[in-house]
VOPAGU-2260 file (C-alpha; in pm, 1 decimal, decimal comma):
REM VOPAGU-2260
SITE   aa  ch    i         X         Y         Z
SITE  UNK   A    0   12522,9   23253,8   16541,1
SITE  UNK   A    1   12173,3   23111,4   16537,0
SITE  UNK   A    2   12092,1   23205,0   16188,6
SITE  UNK   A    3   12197,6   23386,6   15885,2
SITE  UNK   A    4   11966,1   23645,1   15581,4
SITE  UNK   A    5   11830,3   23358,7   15398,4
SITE  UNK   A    6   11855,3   23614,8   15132,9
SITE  UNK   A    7   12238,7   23659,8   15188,5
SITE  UNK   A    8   12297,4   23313,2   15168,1
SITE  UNK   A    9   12198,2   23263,2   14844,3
SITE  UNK   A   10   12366,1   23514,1   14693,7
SITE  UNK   A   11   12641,2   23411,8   14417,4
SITE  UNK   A   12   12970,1   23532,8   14462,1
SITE  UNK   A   13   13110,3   23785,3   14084,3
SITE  UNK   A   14   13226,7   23534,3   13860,5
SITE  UNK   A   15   13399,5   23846,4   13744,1
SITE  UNK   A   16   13630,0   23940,0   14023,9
SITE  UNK   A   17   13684,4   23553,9   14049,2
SITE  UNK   A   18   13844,1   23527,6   13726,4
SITE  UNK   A   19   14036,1   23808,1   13769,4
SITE  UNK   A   20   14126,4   23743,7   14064,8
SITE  UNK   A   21   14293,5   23373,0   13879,4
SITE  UNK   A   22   14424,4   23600,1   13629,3
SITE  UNK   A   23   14634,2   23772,1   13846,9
SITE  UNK   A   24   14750,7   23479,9   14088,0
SITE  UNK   A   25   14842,4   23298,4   13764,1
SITE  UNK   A   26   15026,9   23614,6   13639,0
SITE  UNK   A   27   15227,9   23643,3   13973,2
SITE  UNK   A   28   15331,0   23316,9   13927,2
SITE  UNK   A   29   15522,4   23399,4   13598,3
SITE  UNK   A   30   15235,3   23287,2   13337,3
SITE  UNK   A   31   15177,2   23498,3   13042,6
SITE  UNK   A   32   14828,3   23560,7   13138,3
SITE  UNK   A   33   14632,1   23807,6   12868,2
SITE  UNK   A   34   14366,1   23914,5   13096,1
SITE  UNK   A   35   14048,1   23990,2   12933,6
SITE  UNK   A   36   13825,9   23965,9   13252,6
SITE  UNK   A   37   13860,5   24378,6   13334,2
SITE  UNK   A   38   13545,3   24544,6   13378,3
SITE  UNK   A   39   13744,3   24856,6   13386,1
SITE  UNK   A   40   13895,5   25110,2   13124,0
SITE  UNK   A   41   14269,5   25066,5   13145,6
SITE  UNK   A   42   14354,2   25440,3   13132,7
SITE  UNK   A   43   14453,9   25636,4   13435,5
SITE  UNK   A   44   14202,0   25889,0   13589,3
SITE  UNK   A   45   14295,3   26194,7   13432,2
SITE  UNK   A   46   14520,1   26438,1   13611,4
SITE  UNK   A   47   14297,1   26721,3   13593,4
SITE  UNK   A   48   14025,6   26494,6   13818,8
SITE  UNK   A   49   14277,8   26385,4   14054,6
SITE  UNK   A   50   14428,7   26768,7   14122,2
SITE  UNK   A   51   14065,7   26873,3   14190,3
SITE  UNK   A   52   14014,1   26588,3   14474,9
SITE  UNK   A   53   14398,1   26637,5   14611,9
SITE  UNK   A   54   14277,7   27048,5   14607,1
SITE  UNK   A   55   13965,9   26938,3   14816,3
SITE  UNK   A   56   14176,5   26714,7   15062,7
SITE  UNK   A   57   14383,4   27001,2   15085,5
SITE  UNK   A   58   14106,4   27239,6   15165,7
SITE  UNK   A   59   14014,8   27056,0   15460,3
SITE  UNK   A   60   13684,7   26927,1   15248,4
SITE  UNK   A   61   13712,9   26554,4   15446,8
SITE  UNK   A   62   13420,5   26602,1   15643,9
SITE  UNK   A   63   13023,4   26473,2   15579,3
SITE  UNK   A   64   12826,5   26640,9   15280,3
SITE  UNK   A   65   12481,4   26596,8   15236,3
SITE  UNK   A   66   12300,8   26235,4   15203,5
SITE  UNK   A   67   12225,0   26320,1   14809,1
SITE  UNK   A   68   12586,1   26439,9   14775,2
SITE  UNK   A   69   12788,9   26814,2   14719,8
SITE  UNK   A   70   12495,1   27020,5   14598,2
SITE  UNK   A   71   12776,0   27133,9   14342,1
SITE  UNK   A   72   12804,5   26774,0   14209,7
SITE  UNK   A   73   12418,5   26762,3   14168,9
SITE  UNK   A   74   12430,7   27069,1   13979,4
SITE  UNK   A   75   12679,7   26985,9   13741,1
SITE  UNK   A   76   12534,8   26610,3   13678,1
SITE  UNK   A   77   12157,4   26796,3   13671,3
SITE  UNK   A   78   12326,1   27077,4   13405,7
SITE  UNK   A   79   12469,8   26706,1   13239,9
SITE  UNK   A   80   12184,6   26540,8   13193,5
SITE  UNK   A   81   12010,4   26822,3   13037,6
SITE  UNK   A   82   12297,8   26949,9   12811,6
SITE  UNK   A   83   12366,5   26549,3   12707,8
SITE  UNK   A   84   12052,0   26364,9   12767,8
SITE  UNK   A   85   11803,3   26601,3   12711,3
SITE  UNK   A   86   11652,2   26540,7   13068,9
SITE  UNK   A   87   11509,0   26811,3   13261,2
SITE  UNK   A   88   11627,7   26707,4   13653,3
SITE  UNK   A   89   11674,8   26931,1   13915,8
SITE  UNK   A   90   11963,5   26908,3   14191,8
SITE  UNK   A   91   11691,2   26844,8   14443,4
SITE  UNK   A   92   11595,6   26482,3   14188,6
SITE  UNK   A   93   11949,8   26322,3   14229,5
SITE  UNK   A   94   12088,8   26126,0   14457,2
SITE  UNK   A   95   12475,4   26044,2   14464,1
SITE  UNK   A   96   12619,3   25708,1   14580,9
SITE  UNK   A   97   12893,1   25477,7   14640,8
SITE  UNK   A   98   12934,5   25384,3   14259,7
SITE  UNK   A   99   12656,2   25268,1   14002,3
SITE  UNK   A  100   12626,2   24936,1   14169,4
SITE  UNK   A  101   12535,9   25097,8   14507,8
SITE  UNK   A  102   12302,1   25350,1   14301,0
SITE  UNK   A  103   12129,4   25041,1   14128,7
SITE  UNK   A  104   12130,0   24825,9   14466,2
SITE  UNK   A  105   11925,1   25112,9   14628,7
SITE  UNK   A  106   11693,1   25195,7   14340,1
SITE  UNK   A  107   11604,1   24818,6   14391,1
SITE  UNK   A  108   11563,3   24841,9   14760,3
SITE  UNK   A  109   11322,3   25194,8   14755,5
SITE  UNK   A  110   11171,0   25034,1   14483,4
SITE  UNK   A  111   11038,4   24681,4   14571,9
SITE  UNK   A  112   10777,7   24510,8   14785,6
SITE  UNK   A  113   10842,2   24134,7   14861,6
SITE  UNK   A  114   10739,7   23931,7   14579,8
SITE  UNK   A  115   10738,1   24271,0   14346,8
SITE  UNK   A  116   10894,3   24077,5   13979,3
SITE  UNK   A  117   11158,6   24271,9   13774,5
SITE  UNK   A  118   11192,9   24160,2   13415,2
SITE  UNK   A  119   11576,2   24164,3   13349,9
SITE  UNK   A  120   11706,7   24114,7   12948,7
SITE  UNK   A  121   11969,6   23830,0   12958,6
SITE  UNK   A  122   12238,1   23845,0   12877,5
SITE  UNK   A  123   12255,6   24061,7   13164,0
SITE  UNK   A  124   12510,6   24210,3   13406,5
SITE  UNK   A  125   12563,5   23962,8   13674,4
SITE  UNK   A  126   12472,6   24201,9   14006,8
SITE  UNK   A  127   12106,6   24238,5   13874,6
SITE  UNK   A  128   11940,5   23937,3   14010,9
SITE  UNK   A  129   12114,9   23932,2   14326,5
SITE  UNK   A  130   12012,2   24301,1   14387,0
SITE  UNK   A  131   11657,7   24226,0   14287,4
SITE  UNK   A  132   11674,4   23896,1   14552,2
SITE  UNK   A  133   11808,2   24068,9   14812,4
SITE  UNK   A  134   11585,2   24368,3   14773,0
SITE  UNK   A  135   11285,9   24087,0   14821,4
SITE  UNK   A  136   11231,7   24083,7   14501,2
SITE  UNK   A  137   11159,6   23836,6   14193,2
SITE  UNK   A  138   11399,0   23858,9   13901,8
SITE  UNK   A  139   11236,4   23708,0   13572,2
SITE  UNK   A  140   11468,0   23704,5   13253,1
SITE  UNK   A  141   11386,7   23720,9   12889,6
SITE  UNK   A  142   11637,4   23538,5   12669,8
SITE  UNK   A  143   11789,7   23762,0   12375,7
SITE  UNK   A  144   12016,7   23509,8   12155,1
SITE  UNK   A  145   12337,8   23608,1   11954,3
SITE  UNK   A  146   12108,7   23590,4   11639,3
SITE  UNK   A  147   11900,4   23884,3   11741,3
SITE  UNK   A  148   12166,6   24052,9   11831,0
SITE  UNK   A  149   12136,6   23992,2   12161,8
SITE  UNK   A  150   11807,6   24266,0   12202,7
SITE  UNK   A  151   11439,1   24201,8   12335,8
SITE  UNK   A  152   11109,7   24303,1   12175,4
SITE  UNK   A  153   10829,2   24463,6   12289,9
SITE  UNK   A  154   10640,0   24155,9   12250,1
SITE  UNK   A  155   10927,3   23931,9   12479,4
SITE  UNK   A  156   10802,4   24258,2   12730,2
SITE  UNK   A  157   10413,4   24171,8   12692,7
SITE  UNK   A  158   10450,0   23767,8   12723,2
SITE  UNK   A  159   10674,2   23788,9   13017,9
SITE  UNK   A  160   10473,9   24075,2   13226,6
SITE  UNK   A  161   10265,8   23917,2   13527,1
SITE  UNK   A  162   10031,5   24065,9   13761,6
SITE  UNK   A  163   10302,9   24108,0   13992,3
SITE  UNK   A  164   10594,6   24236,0   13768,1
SITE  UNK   A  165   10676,4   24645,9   13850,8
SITE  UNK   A  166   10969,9   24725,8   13675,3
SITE  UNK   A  167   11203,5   24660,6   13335,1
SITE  UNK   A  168   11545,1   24661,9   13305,1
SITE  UNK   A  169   11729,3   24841,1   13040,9
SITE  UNK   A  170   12096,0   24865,7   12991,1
SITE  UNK   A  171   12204,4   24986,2   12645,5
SITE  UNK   A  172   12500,4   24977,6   12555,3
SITE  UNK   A  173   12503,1   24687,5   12765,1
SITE  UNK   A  174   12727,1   24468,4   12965,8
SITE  UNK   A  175   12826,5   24189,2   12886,6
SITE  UNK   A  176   12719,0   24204,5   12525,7
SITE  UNK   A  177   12811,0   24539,2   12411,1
SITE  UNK   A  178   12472,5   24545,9   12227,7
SITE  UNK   A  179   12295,0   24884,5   12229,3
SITE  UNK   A  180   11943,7   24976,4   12133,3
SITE  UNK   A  181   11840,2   25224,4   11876,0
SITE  UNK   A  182   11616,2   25528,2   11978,4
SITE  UNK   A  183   11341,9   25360,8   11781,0
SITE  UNK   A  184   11430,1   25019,5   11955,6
SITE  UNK   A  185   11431,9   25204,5   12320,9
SITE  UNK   A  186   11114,7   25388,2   12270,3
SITE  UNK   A  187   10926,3   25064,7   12171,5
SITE  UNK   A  188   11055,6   24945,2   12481,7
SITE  UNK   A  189   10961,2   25245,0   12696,7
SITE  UNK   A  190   10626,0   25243,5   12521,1
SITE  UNK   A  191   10516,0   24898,0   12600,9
SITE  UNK   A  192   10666,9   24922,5   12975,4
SITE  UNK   A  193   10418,0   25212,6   13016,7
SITE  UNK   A  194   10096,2   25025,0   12905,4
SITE  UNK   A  195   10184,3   24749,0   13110,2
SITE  UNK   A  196   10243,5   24949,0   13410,9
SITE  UNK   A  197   10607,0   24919,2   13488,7
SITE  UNK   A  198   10907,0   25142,9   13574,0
SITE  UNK   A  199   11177,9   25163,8   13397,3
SITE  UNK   A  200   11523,5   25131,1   13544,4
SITE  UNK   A  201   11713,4   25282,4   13272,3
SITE  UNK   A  202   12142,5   25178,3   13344,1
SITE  UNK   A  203   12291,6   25442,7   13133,7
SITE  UNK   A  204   12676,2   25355,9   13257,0
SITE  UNK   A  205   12852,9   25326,1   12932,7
SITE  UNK   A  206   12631,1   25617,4   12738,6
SITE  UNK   A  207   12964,9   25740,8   12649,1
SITE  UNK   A  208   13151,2   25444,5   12476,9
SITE  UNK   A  209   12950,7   25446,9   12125,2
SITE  UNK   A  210   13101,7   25330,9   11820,3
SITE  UNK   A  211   12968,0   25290,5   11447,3
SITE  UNK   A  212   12794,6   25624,7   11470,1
SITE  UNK   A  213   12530,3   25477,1   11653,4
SITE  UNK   A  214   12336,4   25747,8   11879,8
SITE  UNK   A  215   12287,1   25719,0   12313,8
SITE  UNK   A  216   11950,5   25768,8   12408,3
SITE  UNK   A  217   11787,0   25807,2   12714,6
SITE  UNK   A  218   11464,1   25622,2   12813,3
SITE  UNK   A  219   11352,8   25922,8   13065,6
SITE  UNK   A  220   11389,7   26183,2   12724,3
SITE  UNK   A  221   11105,7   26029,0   12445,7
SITE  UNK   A  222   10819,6   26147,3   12671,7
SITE  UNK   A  223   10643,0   26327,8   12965,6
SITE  UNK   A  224   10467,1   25981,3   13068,9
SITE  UNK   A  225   10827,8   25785,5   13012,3
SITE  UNK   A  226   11008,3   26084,8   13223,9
SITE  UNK   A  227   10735,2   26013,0   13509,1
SITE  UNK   A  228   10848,1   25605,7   13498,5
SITE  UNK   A  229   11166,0   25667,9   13453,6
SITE  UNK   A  230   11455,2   25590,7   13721,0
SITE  UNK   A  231   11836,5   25674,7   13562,5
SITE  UNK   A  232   12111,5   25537,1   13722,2
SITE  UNK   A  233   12487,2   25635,0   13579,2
SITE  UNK   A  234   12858,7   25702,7   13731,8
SITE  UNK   A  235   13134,2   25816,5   13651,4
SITE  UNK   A  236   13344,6   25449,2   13660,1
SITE  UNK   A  237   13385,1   25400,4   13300,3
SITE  UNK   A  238   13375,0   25732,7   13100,0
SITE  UNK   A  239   13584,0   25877,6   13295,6
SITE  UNK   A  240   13826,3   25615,0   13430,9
SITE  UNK   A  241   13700,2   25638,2   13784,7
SITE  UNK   A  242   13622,1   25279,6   13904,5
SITE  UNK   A  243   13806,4   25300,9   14264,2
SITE  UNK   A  244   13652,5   25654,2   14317,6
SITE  UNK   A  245   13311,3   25528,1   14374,0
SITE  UNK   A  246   13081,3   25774,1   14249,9
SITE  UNK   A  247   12741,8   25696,2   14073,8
SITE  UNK   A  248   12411,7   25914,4   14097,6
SITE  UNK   A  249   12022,8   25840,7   14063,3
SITE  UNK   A  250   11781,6   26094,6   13876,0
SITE  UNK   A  251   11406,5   26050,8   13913,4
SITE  UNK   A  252   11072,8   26209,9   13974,5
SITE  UNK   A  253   11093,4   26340,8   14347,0
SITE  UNK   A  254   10892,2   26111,8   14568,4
SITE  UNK   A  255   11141,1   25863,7   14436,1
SITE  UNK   A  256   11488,9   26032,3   14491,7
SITE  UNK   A  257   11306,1   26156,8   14907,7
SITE  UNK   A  258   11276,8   25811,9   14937,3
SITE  UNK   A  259   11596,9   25675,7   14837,6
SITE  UNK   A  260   11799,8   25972,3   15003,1
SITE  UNK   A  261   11631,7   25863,9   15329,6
SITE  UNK   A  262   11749,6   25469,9   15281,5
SITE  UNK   A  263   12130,4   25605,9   15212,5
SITE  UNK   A  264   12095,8   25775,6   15495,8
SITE  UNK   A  265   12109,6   25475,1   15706,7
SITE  UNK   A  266   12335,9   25301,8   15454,9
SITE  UNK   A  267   12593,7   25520,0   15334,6
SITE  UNK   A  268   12513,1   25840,3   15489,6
SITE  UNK   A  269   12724,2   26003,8   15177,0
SITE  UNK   A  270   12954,6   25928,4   14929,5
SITE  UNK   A  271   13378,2   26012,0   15026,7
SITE  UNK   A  272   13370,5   26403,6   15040,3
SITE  UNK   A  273   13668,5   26471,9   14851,9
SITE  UNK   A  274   13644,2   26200,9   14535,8
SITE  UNK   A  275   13301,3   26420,2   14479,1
SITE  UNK   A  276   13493,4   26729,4   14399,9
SITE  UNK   A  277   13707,6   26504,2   14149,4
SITE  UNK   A  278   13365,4   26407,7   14026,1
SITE  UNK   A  279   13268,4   26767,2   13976,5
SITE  UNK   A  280   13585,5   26841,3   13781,8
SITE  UNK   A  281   13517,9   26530,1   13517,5
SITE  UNK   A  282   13197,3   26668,9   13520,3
SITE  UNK   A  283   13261,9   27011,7   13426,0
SITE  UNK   A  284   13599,5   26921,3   13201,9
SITE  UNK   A  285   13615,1   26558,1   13094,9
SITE  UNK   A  286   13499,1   26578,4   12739,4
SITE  UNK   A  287   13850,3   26571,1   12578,2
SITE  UNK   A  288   13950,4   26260,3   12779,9
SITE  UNK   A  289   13661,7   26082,2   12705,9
SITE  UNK   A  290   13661,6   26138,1   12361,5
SITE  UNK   A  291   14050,3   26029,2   12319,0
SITE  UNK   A  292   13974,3   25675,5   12546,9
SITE  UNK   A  293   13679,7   25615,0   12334,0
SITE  UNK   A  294   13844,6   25658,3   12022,9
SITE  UNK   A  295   14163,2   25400,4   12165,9
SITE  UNK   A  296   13873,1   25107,7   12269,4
SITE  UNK   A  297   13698,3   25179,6   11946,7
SITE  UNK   A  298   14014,8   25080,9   11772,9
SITE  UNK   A  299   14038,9   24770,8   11952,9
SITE  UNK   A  300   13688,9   24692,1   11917,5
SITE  UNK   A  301   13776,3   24654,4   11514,6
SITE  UNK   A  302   14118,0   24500,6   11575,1
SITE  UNK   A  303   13898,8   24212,8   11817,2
SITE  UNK   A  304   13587,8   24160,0   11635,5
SITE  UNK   A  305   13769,2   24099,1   11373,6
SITE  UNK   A  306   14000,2   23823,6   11488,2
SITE  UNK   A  307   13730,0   23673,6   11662,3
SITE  UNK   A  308   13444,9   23657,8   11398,9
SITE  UNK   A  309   13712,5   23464,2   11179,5
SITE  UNK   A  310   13758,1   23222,1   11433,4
SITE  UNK   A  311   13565,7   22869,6   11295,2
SITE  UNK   A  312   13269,3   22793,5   11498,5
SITE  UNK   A  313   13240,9   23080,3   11680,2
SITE  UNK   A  314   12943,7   23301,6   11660,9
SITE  UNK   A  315   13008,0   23663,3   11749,6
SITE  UNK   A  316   12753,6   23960,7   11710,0
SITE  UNK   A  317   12966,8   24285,7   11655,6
SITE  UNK   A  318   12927,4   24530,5   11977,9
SITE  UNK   A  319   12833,5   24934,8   11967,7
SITE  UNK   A  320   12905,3   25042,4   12250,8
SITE  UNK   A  321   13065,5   24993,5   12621,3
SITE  UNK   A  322   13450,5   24780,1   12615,1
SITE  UNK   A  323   13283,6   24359,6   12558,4
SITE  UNK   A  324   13273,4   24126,2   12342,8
SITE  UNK   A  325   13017,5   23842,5   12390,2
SITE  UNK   A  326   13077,9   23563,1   12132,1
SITE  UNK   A  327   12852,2   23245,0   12129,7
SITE  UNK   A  328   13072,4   22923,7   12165,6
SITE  UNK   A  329   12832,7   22675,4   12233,6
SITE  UNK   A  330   12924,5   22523,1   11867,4
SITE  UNK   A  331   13268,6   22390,7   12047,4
SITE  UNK   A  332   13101,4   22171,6   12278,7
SITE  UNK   A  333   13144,6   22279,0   12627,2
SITE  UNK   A  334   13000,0   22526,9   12853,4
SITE  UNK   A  335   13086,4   22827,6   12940,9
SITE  UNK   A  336   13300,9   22760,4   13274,5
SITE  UNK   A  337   13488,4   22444,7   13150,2
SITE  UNK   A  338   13598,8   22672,9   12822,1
SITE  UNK   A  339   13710,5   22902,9   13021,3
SITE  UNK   A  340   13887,8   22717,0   13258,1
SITE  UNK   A  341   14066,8   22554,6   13001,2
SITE  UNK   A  342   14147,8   22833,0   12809,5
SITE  UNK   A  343   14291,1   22990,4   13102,7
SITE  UNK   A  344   14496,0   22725,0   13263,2
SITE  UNK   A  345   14591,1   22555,2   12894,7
SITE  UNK   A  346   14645,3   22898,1   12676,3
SITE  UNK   A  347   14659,0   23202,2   12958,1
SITE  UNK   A  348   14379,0   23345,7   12822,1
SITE  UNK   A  349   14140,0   23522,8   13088,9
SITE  UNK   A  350   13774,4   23575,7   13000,9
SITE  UNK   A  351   13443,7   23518,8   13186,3
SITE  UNK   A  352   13186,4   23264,3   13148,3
SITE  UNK   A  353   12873,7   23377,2   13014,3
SITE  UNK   A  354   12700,3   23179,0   13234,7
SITE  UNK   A  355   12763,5   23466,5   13487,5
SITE  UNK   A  356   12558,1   23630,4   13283,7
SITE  UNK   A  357   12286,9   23436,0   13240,6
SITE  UNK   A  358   12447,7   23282,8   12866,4
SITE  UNK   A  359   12635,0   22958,5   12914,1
SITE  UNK   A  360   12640,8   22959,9   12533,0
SITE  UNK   A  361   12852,9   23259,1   12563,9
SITE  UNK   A  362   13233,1   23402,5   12708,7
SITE  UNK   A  363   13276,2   23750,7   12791,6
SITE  UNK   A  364   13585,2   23955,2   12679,6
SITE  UNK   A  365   13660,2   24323,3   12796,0
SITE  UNK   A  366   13913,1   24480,2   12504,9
SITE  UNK   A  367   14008,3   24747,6   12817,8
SITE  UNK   A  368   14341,9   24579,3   12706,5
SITE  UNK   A  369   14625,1   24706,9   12482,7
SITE  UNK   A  370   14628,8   24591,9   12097,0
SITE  UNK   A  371   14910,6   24342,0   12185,2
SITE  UNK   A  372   14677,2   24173,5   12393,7
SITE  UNK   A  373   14473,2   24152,1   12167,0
SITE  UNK   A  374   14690,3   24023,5   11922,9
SITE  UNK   A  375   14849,7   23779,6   12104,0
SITE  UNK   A  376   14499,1   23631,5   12352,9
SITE  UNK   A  377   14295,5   23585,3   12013,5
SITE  UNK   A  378   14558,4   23382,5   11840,8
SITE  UNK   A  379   14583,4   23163,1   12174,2
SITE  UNK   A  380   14175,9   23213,1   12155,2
SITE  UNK   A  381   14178,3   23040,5   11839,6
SITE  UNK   A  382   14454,8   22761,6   11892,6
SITE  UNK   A  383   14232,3   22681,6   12163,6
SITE  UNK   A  384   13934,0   22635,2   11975,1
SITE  UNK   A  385   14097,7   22474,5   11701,7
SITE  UNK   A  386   14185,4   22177,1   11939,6
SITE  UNK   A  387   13811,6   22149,4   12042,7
SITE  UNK   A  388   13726,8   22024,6   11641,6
């Protein structure tokens, strides 16, 4: 081969899937690993989604749909996002995908002109950049610290916004931090975006996992003009225990979504026929199951926070909403990726540097884990620590 995507080449490979990927070799190998590197909920899809895909496979639906998806999955996801969000979209303004990440990978791609900058809050989910590079774009962060609780201002918006920046970033609740932004908070956001000209990309993936009666809001709902600049990307991965099923959708203003259906044509060409009609089914029926898996990880969100906040010389904000916790160990004197390569091959403990996500200050653990997990990783957590004093 003479030569290879420049843009390719630079691409960093998931620290996530890395370290779970040790986890697990360690773990065959008879270590004790408690695995805290899951990006996943650690429930089963439930049954009731599964019969509706096996009744589709069954039905002989195995063939191509549509580029933008089963028009009954775009109805049910429009009729969602109106009865949840508040968002007025019609079937013909979503587009269905391969999962969120393929959603957000071609929102980036429709989206961007070489040299176009995206503002991304860090700490930030680790595929953002990369999509924004390989797209041709610019990725420029804005640094939220543990102390703030991890959130951006307006003002962080306004000093960072150059001539060439076209879009923000939002994810709230938000991986890795488990951080969410008030309504107040978002609409600040939203509003400042607007004056400056920018779309929002509004990553609305873990609307469902809220805890401390703290309220979901969409960006697309304060406004007409924030509706407009809007693009909303979500799935069906984490509220309803779907990860391997692959299903994410787009909603946006129309010129938009003609646009993007036209690159997955030549990308995807659709999403897997049948794992749409288990999509409609969670869709239309999932409420119960999300409600009972939400109220398990908010359980372990106490149980965790708790251990870990008591820990000496770790900083830890308290999350409200998705399945992390993000605590701040740069008081213990390494970085990221040396703690957590000694915590893993020292204690079995599994968690994921924050420098993945743009915190080397920080370590990233998922409580998609049972309570005896928990239990038993955050006493090794804090043995650990205890030897770095």
């Amino acid at each position: 081969m003479k030569s290879l995507n420049s843009n390719i080449l630079a691409i960093q490979p998931s620290a996530t899937l890395a370290i779970a990927a040790l986890a697990k070799q360690l773990a065959a190998q008879g270590r004790p690993v408690c695995d805290f590197a899951a990006g996943e909920p650690d429930f089963d899809t439930p049954a009731f989604i599964k019969d509706a895909a096996i009744a589709a496979l069954r039905e002989g639906k195995t063939k191509y749909t549509p580029v933008a998806g089963v028009p009954k999955l775009c109805e049910v996801i429009a009729a969602k996002l109106k009865r949840d969000n508040g968002l007025d979209y019609k079937p013909s303004q979503i587009v269905v995908s391969c999962g969120a990440k393929h959603s957000l990978a071609l929102v980036f791609q429709t989206l961007l002109n070489p040299g176009d900058e995206v503002i991304i809050p860090a700490p930030y989910w680790l595929s953002y950049p990369e999509m924004v590079r390989i797209a041709g774009g610019v990725p420029v962060f804005i640094t939220a610290t543990s102390a703030a609780d991890f959130k951006i201002t307006p003002a962080d918006i306004e000093q960072a916004a150059t001539a060439r920046t076209v879009a923000l970033v939002i994810n709230s609740p938000c991986n890795p931090t488990g951080t969410m932004y008030t309504p107040a908070e978002l609409r600040a956001l939203g509003e400042t975006a607007l004056r400056l000209g920018l779309t929002l990309i509004s990553d609305e993936i873990y609307e469902k996992m809220v805890y401390d009666g703290n309220e979901q809001a969409s960006m697309a709902a304060f406004s007409p003009a924030l509706y407009a600049n809007t693009i909303t990307v979500n799935g069906m991965s984490k509220a309803y225990s779907m990860t391997g099923w692959r299903l994410g959708y787009t909603a946006a203003p129309e010129p938009f979504i003609k646009a993007m259906n036209a690159l997955q044509s030549h990308t995807a060409s659709a999403p897997n026929t049948f794992a749409q009609w288990g999509g409609v089914a969670a869709i239309d029926r999932g409420d119960d199951s999300i409600r009972e898996m939400v109220a398990a990880f908010d359980a372990r969100r106490r149980r965790i926070f708790d251990l870990m906040s008591a820990i000496p010389g770790v900083v830890c904000p308290r999350p409200t909403g998705a399945f992390y916790i993000f605590p701040d160990i740069s008081a213990l004197g390494l970085d990221s990726v040396t703690f957590a390569r000694r915590l893993l091959e020292e204690h079995n403990v599994a968690v994921v540097p924050g420098v993945a996500f743009g915190a080397d200050s920080c370590v990233r653990l998922s409580y998609a884990c049972t309570l005896e997990t928990i239990e038993t990783g955050l006493a090794r957590f804090r043995a650990f620590c205890a030897s770095l004093t």
